[in-house]
C-alpha positions in Angstrom: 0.0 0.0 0.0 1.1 3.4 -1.0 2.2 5.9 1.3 1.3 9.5 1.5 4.0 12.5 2.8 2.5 15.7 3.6 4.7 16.8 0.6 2.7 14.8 -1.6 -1.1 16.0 0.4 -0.8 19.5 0.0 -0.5 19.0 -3.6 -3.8 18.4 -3.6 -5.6 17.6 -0.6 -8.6 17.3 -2.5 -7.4 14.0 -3.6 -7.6 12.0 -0.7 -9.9 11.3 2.1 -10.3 9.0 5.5 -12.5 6.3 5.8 -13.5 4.3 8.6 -11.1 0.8 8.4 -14.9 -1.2 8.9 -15.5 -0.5 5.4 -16.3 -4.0 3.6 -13.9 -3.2 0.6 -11.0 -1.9 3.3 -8.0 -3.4 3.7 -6.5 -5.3 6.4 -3.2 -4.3 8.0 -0.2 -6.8 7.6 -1.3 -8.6 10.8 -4.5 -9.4 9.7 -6.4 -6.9 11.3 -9.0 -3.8 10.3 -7.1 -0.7 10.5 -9.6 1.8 12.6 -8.8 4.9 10.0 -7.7 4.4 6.1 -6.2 6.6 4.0 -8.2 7.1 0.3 -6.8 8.4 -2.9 -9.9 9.6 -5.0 -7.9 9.8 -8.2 -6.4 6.7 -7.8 -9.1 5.0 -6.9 -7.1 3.0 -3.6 -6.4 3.0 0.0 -3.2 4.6 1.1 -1.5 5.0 4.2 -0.5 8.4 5.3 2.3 9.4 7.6 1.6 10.6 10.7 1.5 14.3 10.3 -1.1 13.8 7.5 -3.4 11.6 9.6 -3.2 14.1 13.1 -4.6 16.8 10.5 -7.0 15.1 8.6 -8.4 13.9 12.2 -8.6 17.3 13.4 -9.9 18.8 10.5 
């Protein structure tokens, strides 16, 4: 799974959203378990992880 930089978000933040990890079509992390936030690219049509920084401010958006 990708990951997304802050670099890469303000580009254009339009582009991505996050989605609740209980999503049907979500994907599992590497141990097998639902993530509880996922990154989306709209664009790309895929989940995407973001770093940290991008996740504290999409949370407190």
């Amino acid at each position: 799974m990708r990951k997304v930089d802050m670099e890469n978000y303000q580009l254009n933040p339009s582009r991505y959203e996050l989605r609740n990890g209980n999503n049907p079509d979500a994907p599992l992390c590497p141990y097998g378990n639902k993530y509880q936030w996922i990154g989306y690219d709209l664009q790309e049509d895929e989940y995407v992880r973001f770093t940290k920084s991008v996740f504290k401010l999409l949370l407190n958006a």
